[in-house]
C-alpha positions in Angstrom: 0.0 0.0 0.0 3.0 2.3 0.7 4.5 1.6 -2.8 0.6 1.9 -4.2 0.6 5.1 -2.3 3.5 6.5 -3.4 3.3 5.9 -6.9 -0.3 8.1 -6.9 1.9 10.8 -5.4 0.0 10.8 -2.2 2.6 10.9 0.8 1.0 11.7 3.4 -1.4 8.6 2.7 2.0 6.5 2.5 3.2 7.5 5.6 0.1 6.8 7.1 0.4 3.2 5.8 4.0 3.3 6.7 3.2 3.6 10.3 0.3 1.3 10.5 3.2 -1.0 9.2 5.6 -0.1 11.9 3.0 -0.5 14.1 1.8 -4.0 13.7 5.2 -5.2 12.5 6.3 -4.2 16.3 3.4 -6.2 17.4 4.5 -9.6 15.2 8.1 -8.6 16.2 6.9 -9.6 20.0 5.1 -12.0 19.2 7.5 -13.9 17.2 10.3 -13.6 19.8 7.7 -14.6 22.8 7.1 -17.7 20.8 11.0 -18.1 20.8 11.4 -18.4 24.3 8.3 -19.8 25.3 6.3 -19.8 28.2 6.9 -21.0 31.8 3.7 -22.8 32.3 4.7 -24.7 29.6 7.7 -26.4 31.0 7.7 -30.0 32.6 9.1 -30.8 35.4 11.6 -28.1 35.4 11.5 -25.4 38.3 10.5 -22.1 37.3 12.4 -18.9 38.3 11.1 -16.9 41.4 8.9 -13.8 40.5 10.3 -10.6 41.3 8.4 -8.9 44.3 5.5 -6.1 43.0 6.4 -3.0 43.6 3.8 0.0 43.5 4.3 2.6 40.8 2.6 5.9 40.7 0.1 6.4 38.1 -0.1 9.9 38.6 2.2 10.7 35.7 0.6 8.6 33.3 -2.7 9.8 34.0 -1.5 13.1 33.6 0.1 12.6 30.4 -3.1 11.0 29.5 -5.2 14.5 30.5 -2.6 16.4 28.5 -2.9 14.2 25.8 -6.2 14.3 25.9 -6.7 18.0 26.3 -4.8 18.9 23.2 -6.1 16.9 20.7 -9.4 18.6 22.0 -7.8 22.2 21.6 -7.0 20.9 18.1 -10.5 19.8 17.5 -12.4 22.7 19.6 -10.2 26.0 18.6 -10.6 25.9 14.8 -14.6 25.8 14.9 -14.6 28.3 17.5 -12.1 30.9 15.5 -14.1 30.4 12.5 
């Protein structure tokens, strides 16, 4: 679709499919390499590692990214209709 793209002479429309490439190539990329190493419920007999202890982590930064995030793209939506 990238090529396809590119050949119409729409770019923006091939970087678009260039990310949704990068992004689901990351996902099969994981995938792949979990399927590698396998799982540790799947072993028999064999003594699986010790977990490491949880450990709390603040949220508070992520939801606040999230907020921010989440406030600008409705700036971006809300500002142009209101400075018509």
């Amino acid at each position: 679709m990238v090529f396809l793209a590119l050949q119409a002479g729409d770019v923006s429309g091939a970087l678009l499919f260039f990310g949704f490439a990068l992004l689901l190539g990351l996902v099969a990329f994981a995938l792949i390499r979990q399927w590698r190493t396998g799982c540790a419920a799947d072993a028999e007999g064999d003594v699986a590692r010790p977990c490491a202890p949880a450990r709390f982590v603040p949220h508070r930064f992520l939801m606040a990214a999230l907020i921010l995030t989440a406030a600008a793209i409705l700036a971006a939506v809300v500002l142009p209709l209101v400075l018509r």
